[in-house]
C-alpha positions as CSV (number, residue, x, y, z in Angstrom):
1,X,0.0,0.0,0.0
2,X,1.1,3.6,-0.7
3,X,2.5,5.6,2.4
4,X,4.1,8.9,2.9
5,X,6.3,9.9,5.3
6,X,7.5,13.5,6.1
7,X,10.9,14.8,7.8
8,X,12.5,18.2,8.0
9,X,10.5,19.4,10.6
10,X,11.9,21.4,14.0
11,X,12.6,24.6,15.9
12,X,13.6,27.6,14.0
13,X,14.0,31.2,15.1
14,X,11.5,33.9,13.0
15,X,13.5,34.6,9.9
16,X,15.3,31.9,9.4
17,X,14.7,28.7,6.9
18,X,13.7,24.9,7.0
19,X,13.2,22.1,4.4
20,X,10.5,19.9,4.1
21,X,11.0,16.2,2.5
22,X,8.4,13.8,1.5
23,X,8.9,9.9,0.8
24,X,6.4,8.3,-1.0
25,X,6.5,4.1,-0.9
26,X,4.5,1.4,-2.0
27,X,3.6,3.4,-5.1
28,X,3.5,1.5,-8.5
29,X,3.5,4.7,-10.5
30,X,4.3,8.8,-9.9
31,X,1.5,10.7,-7.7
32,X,-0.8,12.8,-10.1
33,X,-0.8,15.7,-7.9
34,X,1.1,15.9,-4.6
35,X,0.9,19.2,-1.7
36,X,1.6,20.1,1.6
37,X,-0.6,20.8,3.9
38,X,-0.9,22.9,7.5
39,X,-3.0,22.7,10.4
40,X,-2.0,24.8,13.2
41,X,-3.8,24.4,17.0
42,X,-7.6,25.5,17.0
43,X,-7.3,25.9,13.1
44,X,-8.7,23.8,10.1
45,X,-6.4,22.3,8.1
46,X,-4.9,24.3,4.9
47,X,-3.5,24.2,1.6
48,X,-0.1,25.5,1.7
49,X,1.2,24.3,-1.6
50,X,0.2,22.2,-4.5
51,X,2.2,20.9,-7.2
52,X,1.0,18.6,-10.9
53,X,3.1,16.3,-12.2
54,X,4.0,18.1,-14.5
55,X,5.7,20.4,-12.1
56,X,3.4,23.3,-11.8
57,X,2.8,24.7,-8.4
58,X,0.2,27.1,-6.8
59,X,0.8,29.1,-3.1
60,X,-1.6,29.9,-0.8
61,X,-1.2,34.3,-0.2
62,X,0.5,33.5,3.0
63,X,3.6,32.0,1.8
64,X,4.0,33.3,-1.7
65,X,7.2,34.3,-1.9
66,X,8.9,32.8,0.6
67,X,8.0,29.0,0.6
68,X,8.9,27.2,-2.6
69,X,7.2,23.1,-3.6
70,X,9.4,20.9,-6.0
71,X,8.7,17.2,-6.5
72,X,11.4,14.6,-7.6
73,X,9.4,12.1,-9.4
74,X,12.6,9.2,-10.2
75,X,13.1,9.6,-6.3
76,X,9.8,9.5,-5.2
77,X,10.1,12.9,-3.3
78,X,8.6,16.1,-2.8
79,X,9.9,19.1,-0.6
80,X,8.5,22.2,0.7
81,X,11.9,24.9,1.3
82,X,10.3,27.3,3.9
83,X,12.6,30.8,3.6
84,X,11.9,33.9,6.1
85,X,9.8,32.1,8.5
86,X,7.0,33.6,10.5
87,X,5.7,32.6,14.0
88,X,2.3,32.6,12.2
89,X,3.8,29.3,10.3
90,X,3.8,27.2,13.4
91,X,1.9,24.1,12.5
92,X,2.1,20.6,11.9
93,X,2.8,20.3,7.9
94,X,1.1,17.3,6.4
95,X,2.4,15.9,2.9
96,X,-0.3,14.6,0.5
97,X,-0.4,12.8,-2.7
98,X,-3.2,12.0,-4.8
99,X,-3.6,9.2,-7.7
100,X,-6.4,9.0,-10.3
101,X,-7.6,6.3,-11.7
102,X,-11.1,5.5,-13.5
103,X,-12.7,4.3,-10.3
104,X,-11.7,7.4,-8.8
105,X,-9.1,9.8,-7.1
106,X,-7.6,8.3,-3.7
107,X,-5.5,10.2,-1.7
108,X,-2.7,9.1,0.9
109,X,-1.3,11.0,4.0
110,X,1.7,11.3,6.1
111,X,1.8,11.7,9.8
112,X,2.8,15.4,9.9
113,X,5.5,16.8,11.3
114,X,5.9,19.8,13.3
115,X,7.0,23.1,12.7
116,X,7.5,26.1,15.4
117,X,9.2,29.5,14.7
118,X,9.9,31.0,17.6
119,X,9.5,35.0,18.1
């Protein structure tokens, strides 16, 4: 079965920069869209980035221009680089990949890992 699993995560001072990474396993072919997603406390669970297998990405307003999606499809992977960090970006960052097929889209999930910028 297909599972995901997310590193990168930790403490970082506001400003300063971490890197996301995604493995994706059990997989027989390349995700058809992939993303990360956010969900800090008390919050609902966001879109931060989305990217097509053909490599095009999308940003939510809150982290355009300083968080940048790639995906690696001969290695599986897809990365999030976080730049200039904000406090506001504490969360736990999910990583999420989607396959279609005729019966229909199915989407797989990693654990999260967390995030905190401090002030």
């Amino acid at each position: 079965q297909v599972q995901l699993e997310e590193s990168g995560g930790g403490v970082v001072q506001a400003g300063g920069s971490l890197r996301l990474s995604c493995t994706i396993s059990g997989n027989k072919i390349s995700a058809d869209a992939m993303g990360w997603y956010r969900q800090a406390p008390g919050k609902q669970r966001e879109l931060v980035a989305p990217i097509a297998g053909g490599g095009v990405a999308n940003y939510a307003d809150s982290v355009q221009g300083r968080f940048t999606i790639s995906r690696d499809n001969a290695k599986n992977t897809v990365s999030l680089q976080m730049n200039s960090l904000k406090p506001e970006d504490t969360a736990v960052y999910y990583c999420n990949a989607e396959f279609r097929a005729t019966i229909g889209q199915f989407d797989y999930w990693g654990q999260g890992t967390q995030v905190t910028v401090s002030e």
